[in-house]
C-alpha positions as CSV (number, residue, x, y, z in Angstrom):
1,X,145.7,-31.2,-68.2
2,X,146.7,-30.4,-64.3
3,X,145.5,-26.8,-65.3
4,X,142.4,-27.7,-66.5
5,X,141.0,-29.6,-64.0
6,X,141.8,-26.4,-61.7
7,X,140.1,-24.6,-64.2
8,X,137.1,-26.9,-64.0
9,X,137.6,-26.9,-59.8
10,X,137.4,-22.9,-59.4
11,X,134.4,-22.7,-62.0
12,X,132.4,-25.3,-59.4
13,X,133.5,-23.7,-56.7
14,X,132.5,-20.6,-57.7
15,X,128.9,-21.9,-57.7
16,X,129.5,-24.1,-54.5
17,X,131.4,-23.1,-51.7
18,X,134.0,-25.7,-51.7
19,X,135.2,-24.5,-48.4
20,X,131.3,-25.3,-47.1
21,X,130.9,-21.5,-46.5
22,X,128.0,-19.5,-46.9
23,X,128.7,-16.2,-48.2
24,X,126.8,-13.8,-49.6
25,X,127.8,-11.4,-52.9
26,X,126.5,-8.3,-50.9
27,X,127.2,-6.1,-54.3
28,X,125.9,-8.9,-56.6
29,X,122.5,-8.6,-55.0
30,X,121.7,-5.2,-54.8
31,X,120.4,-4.5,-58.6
32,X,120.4,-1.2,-58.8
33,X,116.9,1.4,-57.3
34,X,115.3,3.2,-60.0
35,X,111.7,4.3,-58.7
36,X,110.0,5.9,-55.8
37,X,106.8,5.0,-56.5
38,X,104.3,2.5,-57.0
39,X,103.3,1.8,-60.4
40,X,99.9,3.2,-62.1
41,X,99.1,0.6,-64.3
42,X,98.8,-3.3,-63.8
43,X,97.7,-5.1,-60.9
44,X,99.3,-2.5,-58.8
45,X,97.1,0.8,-59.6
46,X,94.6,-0.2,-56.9
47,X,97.2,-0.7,-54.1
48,X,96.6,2.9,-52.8
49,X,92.6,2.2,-52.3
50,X,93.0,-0.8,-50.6
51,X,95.5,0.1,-48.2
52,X,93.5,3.3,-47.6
53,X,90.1,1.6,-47.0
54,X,92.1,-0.7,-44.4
55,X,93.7,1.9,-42.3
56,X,97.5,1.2,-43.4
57,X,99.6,3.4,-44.8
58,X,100.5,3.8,-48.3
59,X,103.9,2.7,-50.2
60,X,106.4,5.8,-49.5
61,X,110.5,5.2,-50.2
62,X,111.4,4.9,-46.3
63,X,113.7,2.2,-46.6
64,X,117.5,2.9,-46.9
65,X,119.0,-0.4,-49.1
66,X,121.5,-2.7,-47.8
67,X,124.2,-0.8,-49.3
68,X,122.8,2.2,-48.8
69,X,122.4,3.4,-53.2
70,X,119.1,4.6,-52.8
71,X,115.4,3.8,-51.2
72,X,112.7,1.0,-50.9
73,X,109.0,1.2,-51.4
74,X,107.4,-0.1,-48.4
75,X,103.7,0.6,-46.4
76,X,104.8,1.7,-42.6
77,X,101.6,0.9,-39.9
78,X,103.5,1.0,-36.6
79,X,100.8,0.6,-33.5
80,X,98.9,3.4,-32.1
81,X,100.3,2.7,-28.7
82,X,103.6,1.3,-26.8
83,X,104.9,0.3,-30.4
84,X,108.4,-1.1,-28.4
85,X,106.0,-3.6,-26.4
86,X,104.2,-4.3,-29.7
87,X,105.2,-7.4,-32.0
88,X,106.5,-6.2,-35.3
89,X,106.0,-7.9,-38.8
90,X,107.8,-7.2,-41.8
91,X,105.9,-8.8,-44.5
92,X,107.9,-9.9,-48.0
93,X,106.0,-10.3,-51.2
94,X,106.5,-13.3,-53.8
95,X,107.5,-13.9,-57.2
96,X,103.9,-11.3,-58.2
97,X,105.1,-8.6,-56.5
98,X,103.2,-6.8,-53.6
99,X,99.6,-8.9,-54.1
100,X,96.2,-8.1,-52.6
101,X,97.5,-11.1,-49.8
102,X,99.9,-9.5,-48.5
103,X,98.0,-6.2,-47.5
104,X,95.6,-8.7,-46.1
105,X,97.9,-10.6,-43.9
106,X,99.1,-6.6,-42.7
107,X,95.6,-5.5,-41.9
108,X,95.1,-9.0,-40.1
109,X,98.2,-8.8,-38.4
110,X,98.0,-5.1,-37.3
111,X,94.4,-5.5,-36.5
112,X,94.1,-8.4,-34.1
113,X,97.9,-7.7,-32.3
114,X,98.1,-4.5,-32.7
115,X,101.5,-4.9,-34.4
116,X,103.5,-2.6,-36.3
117,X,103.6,-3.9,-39.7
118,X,105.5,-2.9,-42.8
119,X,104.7,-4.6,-45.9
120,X,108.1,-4.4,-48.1
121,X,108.7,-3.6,-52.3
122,X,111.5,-5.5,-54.0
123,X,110.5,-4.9,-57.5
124,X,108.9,-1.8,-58.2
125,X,111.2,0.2,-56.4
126,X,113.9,-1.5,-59.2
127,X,111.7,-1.1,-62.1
128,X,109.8,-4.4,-62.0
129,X,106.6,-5.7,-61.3
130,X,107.2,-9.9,-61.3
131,X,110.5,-12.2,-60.6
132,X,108.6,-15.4,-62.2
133,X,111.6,-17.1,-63.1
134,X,113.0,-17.2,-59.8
135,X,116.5,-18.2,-59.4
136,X,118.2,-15.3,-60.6
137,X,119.7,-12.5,-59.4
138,X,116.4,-11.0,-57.7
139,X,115.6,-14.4,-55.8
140,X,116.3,-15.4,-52.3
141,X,120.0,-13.6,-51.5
142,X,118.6,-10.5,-53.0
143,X,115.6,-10.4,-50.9
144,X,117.1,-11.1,-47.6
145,X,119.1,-8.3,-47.6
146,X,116.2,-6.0,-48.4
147,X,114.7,-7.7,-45.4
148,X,117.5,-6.9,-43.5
149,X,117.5,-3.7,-44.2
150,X,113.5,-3.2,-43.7
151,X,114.2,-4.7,-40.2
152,X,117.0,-1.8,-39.5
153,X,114.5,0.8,-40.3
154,X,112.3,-0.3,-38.1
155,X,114.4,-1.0,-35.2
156,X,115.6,2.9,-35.6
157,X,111.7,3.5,-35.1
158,X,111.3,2.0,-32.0
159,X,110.0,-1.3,-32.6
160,X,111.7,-4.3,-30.7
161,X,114.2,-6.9,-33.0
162,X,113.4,-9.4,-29.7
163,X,109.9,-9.3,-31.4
164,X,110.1,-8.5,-35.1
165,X,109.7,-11.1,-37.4
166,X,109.6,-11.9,-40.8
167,X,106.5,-13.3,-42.9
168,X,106.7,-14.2,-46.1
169,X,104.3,-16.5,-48.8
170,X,105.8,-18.3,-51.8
171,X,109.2,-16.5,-53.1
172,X,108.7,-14.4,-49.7
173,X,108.7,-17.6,-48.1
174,X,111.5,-18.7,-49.5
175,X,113.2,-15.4,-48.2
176,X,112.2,-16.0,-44.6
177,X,113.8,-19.7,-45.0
178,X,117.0,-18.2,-46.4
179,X,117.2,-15.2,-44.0
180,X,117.5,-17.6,-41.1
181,X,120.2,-20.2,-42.1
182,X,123.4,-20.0,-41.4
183,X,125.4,-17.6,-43.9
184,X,127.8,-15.2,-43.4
185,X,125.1,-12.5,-42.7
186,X,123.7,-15.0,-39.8
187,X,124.9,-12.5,-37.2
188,X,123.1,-9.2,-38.4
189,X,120.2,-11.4,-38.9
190,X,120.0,-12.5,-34.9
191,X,120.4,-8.8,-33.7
192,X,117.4,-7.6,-36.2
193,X,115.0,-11.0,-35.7
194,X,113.4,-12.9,-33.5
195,X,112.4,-15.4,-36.0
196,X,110.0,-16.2,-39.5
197,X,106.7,-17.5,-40.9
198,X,107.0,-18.8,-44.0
199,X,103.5,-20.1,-46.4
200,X,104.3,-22.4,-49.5
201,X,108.2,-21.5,-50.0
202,X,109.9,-22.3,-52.7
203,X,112.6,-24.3,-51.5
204,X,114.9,-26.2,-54.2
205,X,118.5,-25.9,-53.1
206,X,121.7,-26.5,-55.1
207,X,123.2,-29.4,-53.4
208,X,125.5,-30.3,-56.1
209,X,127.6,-28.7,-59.5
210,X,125.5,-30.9,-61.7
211,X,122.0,-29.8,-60.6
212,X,120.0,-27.2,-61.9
213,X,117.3,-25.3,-60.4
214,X,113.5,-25.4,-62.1
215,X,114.2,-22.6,-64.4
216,X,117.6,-24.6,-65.1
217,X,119.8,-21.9,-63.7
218,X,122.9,-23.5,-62.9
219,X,124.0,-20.9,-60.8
220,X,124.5,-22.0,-56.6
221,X,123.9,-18.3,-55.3
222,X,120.7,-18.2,-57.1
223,X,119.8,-21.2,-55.4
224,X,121.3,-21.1,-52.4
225,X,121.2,-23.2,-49.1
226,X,118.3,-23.3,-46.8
227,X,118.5,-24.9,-43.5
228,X,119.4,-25.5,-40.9
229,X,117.7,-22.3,-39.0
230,X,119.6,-20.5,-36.2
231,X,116.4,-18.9,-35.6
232,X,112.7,-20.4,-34.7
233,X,111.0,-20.7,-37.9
234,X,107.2,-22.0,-38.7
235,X,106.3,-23.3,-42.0
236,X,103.3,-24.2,-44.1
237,X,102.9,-25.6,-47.6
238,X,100.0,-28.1,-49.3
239,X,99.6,-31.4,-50.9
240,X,98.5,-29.8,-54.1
241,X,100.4,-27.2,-54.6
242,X,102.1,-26.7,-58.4
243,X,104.1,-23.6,-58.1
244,X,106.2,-24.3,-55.0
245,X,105.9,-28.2,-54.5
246,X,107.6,-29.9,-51.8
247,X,109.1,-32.2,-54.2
248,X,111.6,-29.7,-55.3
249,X,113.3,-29.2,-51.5
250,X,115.4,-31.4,-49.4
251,X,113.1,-31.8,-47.2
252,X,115.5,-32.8,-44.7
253,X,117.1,-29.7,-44.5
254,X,114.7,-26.7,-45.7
255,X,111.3,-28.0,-43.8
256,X,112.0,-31.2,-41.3
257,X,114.9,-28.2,-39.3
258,X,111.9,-25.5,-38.8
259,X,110.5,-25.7,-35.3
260,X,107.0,-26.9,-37.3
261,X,106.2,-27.8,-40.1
262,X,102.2,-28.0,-41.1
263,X,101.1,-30.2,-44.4
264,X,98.0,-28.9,-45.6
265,X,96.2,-32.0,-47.8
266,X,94.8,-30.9,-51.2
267,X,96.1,-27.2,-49.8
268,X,97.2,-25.2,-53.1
269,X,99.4,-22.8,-54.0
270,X,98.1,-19.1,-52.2
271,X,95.0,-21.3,-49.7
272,X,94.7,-18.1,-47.9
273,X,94.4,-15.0,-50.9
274,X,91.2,-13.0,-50.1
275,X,88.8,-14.2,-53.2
276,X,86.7,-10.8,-52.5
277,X,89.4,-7.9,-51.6
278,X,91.1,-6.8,-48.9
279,X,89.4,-7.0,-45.6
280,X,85.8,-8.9,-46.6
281,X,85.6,-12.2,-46.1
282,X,86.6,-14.7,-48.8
283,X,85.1,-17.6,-50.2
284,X,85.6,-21.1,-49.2
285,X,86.5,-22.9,-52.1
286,X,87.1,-20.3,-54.8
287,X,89.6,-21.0,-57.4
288,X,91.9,-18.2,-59.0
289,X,94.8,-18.9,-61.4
290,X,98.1,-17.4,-61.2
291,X,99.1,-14.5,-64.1
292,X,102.4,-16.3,-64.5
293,X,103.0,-16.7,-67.8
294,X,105.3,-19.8,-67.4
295,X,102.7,-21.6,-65.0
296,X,99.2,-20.9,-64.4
297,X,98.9,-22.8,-61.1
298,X,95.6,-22.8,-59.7
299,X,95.2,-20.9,-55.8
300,X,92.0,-22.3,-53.9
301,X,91.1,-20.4,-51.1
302,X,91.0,-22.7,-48.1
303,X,88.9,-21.5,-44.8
304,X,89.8,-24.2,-42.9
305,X,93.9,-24.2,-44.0
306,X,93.8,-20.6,-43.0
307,X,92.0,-21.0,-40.0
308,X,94.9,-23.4,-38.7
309,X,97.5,-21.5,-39.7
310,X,96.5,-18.5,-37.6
311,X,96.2,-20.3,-34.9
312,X,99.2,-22.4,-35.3
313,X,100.8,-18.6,-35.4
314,X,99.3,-17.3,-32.9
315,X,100.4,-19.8,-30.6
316,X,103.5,-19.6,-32.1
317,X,103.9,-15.8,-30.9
318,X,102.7,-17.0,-27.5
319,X,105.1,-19.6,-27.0
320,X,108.4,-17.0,-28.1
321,X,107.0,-13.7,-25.8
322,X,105.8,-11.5,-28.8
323,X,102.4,-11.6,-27.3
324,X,100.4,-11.4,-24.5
325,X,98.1,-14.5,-24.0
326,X,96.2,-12.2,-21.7
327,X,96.4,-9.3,-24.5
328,X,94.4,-11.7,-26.8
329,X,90.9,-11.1,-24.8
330,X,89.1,-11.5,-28.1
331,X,89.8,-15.4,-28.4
332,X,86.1,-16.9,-28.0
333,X,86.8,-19.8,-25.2
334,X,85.2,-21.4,-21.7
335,X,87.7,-19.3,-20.2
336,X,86.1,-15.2,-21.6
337,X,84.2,-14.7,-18.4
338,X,87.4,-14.8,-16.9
339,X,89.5,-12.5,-19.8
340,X,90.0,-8.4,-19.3
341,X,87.8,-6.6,-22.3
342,X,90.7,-4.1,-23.0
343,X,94.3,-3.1,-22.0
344,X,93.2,-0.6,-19.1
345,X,91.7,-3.7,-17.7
346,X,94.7,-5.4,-18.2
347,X,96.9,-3.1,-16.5
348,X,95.2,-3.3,-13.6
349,X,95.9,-6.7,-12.8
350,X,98.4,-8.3,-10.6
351,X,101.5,-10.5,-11.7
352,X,99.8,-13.4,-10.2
353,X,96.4,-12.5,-11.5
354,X,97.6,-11.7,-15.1
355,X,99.5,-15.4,-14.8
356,X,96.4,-17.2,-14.5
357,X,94.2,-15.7,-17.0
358,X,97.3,-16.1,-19.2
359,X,97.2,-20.2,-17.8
360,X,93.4,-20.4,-18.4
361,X,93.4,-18.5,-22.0
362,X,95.9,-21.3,-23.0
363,X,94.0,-24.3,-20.9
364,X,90.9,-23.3,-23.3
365,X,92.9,-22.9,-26.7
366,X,94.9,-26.1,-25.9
367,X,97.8,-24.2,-26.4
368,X,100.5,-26.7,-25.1
């Protein structure tokens, strides 16, 4: 009997950490790399187009793995100019797979900062196109270290981890949650990161042997813990949201710990997908349903949700260095007679000068 129970002990502890340590199986999530290239068929046989007719470069097999057996997919757009002084954004797909939303958020990103971006494949560079189920073996710990290991690439570019972050929607999101709580890989994560932006995560964590995630995996690693962050993290998710509702989490720990946390009521699933391609605006309103075949949530594109949300991360940048308040002459505000039109202008100022144009950008934006 005195063996059993042991028996029963090390099989729980085996999905929870009974010494309350966070490690994680480096070889057990690192499915093995079997492409170098972006699939013709499917939702994918456009990506080439739309990245073209954006000015971002196309999917090429530039980043070295975490364990270093083989190559990942990814779209490279560093800056034109002073790409060390420019804010870099590694951008992680969800459960669909690189999506028409996250070459958006790249072009934004990269066209009103200037940033180096690099949007980042974890499936079809392993022979996938979709993770809908989740919790499994291609879910959260997976994805963080394919994050990690985008963020060593571009640090051996040039760009600056003091202003490289991660941004990530749905399963992405979840990835930028994960990346920044405190497991064993915490360390690596700090010298590659300033911090993450994460849109409608999922967020269930196994607190306990006896619960199972939404696709009933029992496993702990696939659902792993998520908060607290070591790192400042921003979060977003909506009221009506049926593929990553806030009813699964602990909201305690994965979303009340971020440095903010934004509800969006009557936001869905995906408020901010462009309804009319890449790079033209979208329509207000506009309902899409997902291609998951296990649910086919609805995604309502929101102008107003996405409007907050840029700001909400742009003032986020602000307030952590990555940008330049004075950089940002573009904002519309009381304050534009007062802004430089361009970066030669900018140079020119003094310390003092550039201070308050910085002060009276922010006075007009109410940036606090």
């Amino acid at each position: 009997m005195r063996q059993l129970f042991i028996g029963i002990i090390t099989a729980m502890c085996s999905t929870l950490s009974c010494a309350g340590e966070d490690t994680i199986n480096v070889q057990r999530f690192q499915p093995p790399i079997i492409s170098d290239r972006v699939p013709l068929d499917g939702d994918s046989r456009n990506t080439g187009d739309m990245l073209s007719r954006v000015g971002l470069s196309q999917f090429e097999p530039l980043i070295e793995s975490y364990n270093g057996k083989g190559h990942l997919l990814a779209s490279w757009t560093p800056s034109k100019e002073r790409m060390m002084d420019r804010p870099t954004f590694i951008i992680v797909h969800g459960g669909h797979g690189v999506a028409n939303g996250d070459i958006e958020t790249a072009w934004y990103l990269h066209k009103t900062y200037d940033a180096n971006v690099l949007v980042l494949d974890s499936y079809w560079s392993r022979g996938r196109t979709e993770n809908w189920l989740s919790w499994n073996e291609f879910g959260a710990n997976m994805r963080i270290l394919d994050g990690l290991a985008a963020a060593r690439f571009t640090k051996s570019q040039g760009a600056d981890p003091l202003k490289t972050y991660l941004y990530g929607d749905s399963q992405g999101g979840w990835t930028v949650l994960r990346m920044f709580s405190g497991h064993n890989l915490a360390p690596e994560v700090k010298s590659l990161y300033a911090g993450g932006i994460s849109l409608y995560p999922n967020c269930f964590a196994k607190e306990h042997w006896y619960q199972r995630a939404p696709n009933k995996s029992t496993d702990g690693e696939f659902a792993p813990p998520l908060g607290p962050y070591a790192q400042p993290v921003i979060v977003f998710t909506g009221t009506a949201d049926q593929a990553t509702p806030v009813s699964q989490c602990d909201t305690d720990k994965a979303l009340k710990t971020t440095e903010r946390w934004t509800v969006f009521e009557g936001g869905t699933h995906a408020w901010d997908f462009p309804t009319n391609g890449v790079g033209r605006p979208s329509v207000d309103g506009k309902c899409s349903y997902a291609k998951n075949k296990y649910n086919h949530f609805p995604m309502c594109y929101s102008e107003s949700h996405t409007r907050v949300m840029k700001e909400q991360i742009q003032e986020y940048l602000i307030r952590h260095g990555a940008v330049d308040p004075v950089e940002l002459a573009a904002v519309k505000t009381p304050a534009d007679r007062a802004v430089p039109k361009n970066r030669l202008e900018v140079n020119k100022l003094s310390e003092a000068e550039r201070a308050a144009v910085a002060q009276k950008i922010m006075d007009a934006v109410g940036f606090k």
